[in-house]
C-alpha positions as a Markdown table, in Angstrom:
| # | Residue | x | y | z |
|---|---|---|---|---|
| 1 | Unk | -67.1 | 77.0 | 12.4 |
| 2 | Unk | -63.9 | 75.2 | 13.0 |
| 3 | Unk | -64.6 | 73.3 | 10.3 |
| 4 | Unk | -64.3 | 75.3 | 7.8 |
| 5 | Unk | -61.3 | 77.3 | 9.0 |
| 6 | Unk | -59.7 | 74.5 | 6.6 |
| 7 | Unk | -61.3 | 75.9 | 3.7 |
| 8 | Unk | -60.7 | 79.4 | 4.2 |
| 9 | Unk | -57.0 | 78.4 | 4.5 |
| 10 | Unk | -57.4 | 76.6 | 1.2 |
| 11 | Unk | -56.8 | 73.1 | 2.8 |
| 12 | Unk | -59.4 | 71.0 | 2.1 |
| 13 | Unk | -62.5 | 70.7 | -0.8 |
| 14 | Unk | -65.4 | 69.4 | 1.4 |
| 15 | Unk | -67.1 | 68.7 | -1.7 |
| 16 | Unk | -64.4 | 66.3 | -3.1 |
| 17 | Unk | -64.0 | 65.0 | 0.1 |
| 18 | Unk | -67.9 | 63.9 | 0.6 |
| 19 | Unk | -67.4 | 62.4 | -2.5 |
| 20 | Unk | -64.4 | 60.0 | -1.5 |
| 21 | Unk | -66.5 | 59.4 | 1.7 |
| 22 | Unk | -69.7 | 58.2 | -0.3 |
| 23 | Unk | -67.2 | 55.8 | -2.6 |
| 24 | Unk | -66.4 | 54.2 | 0.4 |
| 25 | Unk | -63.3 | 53.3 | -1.5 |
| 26 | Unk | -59.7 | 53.4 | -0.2 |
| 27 | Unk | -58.1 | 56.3 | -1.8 |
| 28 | Unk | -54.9 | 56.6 | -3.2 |
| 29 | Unk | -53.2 | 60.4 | -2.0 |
| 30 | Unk | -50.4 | 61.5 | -3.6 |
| 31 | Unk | -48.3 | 64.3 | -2.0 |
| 32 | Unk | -46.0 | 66.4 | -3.5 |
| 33 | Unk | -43.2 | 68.7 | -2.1 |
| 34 | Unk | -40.7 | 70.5 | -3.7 |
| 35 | Unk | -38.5 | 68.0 | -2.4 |
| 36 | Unk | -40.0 | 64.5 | -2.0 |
| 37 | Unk | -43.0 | 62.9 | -3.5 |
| 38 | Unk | -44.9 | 61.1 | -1.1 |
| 39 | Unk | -48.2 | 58.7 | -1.3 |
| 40 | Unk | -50.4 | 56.5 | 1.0 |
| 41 | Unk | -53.6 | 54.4 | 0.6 |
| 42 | Unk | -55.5 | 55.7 | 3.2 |
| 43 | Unk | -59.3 | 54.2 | 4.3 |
| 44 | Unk | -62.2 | 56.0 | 5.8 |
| 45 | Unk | -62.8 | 55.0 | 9.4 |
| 46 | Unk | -65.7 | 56.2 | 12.2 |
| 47 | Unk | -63.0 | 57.8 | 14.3 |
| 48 | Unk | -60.8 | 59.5 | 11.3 |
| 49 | Unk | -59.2 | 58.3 | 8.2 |
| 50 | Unk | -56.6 | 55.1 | 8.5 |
| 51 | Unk | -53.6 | 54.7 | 6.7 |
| 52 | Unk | -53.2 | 51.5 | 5.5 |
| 53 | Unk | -49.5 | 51.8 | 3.5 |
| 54 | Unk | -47.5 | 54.4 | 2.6 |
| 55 | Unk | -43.9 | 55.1 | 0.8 |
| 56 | Unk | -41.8 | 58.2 | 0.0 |
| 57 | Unk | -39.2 | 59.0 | -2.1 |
| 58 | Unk | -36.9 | 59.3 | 0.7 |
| 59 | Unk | -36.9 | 55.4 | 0.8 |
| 60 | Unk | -35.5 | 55.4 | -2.8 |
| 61 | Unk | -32.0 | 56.2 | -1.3 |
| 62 | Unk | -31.9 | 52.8 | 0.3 |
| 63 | Unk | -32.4 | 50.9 | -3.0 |
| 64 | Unk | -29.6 | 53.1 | -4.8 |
| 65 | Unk | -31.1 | 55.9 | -6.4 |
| 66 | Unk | -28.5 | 58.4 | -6.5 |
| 67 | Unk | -31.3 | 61.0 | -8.8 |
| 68 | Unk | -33.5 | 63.5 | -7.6 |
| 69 | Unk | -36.4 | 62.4 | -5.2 |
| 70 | Unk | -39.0 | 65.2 | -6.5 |
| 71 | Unk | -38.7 | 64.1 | -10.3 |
| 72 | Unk | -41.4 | 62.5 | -12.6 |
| 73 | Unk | -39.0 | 59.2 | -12.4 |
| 74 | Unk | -38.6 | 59.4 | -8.9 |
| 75 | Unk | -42.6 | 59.7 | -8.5 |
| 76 | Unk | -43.1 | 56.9 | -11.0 |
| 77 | Unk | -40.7 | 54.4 | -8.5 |
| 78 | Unk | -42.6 | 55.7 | -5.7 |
| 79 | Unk | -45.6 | 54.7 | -6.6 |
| 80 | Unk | -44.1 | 51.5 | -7.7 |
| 81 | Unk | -43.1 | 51.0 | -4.1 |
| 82 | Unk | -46.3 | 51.7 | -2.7 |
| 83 | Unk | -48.2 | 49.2 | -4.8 |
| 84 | Unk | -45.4 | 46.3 | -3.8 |
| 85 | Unk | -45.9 | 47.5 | 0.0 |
| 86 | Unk | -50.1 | 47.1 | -0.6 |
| 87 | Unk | -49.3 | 43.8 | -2.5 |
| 88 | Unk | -50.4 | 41.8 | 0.8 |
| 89 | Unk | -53.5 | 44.0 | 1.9 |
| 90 | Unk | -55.7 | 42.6 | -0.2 |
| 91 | Unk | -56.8 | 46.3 | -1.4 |
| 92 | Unk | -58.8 | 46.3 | -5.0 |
| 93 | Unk | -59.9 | 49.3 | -6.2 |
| 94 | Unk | -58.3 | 52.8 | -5.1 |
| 95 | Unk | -59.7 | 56.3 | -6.0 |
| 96 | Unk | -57.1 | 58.7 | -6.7 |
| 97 | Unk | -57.1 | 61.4 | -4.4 |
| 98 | Unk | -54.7 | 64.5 | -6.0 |
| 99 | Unk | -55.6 | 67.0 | -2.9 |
| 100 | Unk | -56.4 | 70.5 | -4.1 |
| 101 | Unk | -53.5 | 70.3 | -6.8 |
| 102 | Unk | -54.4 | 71.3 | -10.4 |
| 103 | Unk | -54.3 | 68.1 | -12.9 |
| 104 | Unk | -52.3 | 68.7 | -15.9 |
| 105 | Unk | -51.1 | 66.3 | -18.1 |
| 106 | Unk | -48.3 | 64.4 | -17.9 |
| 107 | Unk | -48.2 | 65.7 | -14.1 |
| 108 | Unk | -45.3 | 63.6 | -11.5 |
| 109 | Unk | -49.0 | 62.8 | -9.9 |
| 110 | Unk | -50.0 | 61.1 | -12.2 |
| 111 | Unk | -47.0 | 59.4 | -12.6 |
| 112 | Unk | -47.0 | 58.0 | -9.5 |
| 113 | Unk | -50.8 | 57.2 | -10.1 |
| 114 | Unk | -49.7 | 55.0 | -13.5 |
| 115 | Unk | -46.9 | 53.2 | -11.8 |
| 116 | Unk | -49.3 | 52.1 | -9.1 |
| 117 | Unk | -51.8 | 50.9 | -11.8 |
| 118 | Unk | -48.8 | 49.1 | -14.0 |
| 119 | Unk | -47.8 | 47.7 | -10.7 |
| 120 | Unk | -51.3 | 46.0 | -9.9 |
| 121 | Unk | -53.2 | 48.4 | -8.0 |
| 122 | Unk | -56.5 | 48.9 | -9.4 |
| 123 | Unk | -56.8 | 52.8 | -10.0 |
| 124 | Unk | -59.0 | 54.6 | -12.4 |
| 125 | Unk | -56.9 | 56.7 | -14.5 |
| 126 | Unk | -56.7 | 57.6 | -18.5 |
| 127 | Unk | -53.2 | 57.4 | -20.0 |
| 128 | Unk | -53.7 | 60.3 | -21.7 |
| 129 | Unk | -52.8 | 62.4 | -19.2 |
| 130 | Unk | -49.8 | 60.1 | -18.0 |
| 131 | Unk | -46.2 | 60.8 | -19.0 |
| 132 | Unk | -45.1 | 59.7 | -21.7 |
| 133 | Unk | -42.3 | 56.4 | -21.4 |
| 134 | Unk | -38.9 | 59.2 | -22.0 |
| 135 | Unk | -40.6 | 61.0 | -19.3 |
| 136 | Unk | -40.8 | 58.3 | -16.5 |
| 137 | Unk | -37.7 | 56.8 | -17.3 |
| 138 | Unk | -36.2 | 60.5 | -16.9 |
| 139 | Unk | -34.7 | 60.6 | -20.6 |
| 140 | Unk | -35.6 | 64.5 | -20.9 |
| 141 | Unk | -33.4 | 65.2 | -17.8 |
| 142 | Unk | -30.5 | 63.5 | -19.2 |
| 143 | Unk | -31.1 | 65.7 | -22.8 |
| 144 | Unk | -31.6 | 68.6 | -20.2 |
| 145 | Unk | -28.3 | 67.6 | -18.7 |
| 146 | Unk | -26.2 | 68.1 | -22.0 |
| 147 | Unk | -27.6 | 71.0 | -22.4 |
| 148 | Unk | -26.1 | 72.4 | -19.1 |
| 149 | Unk | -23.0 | 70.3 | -18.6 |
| 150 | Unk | -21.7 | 73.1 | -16.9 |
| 151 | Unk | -23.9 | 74.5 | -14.6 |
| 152 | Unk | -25.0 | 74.0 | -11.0 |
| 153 | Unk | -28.6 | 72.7 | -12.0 |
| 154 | Unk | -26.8 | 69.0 | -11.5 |
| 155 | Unk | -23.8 | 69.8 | -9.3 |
| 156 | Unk | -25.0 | 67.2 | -7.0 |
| 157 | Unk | -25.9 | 64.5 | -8.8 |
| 158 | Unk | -22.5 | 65.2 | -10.1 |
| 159 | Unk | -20.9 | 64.9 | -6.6 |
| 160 | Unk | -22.5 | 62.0 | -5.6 |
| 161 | Unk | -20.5 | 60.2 | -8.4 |
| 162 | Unk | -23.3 | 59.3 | -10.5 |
| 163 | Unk | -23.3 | 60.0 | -14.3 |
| 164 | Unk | -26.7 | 61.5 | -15.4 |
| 165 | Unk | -26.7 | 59.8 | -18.8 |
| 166 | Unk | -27.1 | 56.1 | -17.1 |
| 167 | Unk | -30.4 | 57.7 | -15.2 |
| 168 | Unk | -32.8 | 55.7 | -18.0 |
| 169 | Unk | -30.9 | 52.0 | -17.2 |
| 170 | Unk | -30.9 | 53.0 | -13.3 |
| 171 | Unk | -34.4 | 53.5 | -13.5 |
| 172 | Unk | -35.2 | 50.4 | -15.2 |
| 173 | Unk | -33.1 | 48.2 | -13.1 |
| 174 | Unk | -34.5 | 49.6 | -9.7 |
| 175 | Unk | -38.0 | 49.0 | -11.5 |
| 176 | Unk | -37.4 | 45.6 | -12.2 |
| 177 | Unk | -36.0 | 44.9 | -8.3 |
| 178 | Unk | -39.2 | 46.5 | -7.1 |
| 179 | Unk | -41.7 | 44.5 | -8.9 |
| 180 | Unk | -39.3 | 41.1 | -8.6 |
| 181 | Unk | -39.4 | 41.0 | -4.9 |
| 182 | Unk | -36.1 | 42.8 | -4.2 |
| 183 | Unk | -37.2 | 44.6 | -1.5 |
| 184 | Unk | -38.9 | 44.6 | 1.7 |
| 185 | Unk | -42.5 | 45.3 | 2.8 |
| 186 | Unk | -40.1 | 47.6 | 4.9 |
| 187 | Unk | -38.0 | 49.6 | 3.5 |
């Protein structure tokens, strides 16, 4: 019975999980916190699954993001970071594997999912229920942000010295130093 304590607890879907066992694929989980986004491409071994690669948000620090790390762009350059790191594990095709959260489009999941497939990861996904482009480059926080100059919603962004209407060229230039090489297997 202690396998399905996880159910009862609402952990795990045993059926989706048979399923991602019978694929014998790698799957690609995404993770999200209210705080960080985090993802790994993780295998199915005899002994328990294997994690082959994984990034977080977290890392996005170290390469000069000064935005927030829970945000549709902030998933998007995660996932971007991930499929650099998997670059050299000769990994094809991923499943994605979303956990028990509820798809809806336009989801950071499936933000990150997108930016994994732009990035040359092979994962089965239909843009329609991608963001849209203003979306991952964060262009509907910055209209967000003029909105509420002067509240706390931004306070620290604000304190860290960055100005929230250069998010969009931020993004693009840590995109670009992700997918050139700029960075290390390690971050």
């Amino acid at each position: 019975m202690s396998r399905l304590r996880r159910r009862r607890e609402g952990l795990t879907d045993y059926r989706k999980r048979k399923r991602f066992l019978q694929s014998r694929m790698p799957r690609l989980v995404c993770r999200i916190s209210n705080r960080y986004v985090s993802a790994a491409i993780v295998r199915v071994a005899e002994k328990g699954d294997v994690t082959l690669v994984s990034a977080t948000s977290k890392e996005l620090g170290k390469l000069g993001w000064r935005y927030g790390l829970a945000s549709v762009p902030a998933s998007y350059l995660t996932g971007c970071l991930l499929a650099k790191k998997a670059a050299g594990l000769n990994v094809g095709e991923v499943a994605l594997d979303i956990g028990l959260y509820t798809p809806t489009r336009g989801n950071r999941l499936f933000a990150l999912a997108k930016a994994c497939s732009d990035s040359g990861l092979k994962v089965t996904i239909d843009e329609s229920v991608a963001p849209s482009e203003d979306r991952i480059r964060g262009e509907h926080i910055v209209k967000l942000s003029e909105h509420q100059l002067g509240s706390r919603v931004f306070s620290r962004i604000r304190a860290s010295g960055a100005d929230i209407r250069s998010m969009p060229e931020e993004f693009n230039a840590l995109v670009a130093k992700i997918r050139e090489g700029g960075v290390s297997e390690r971050v």
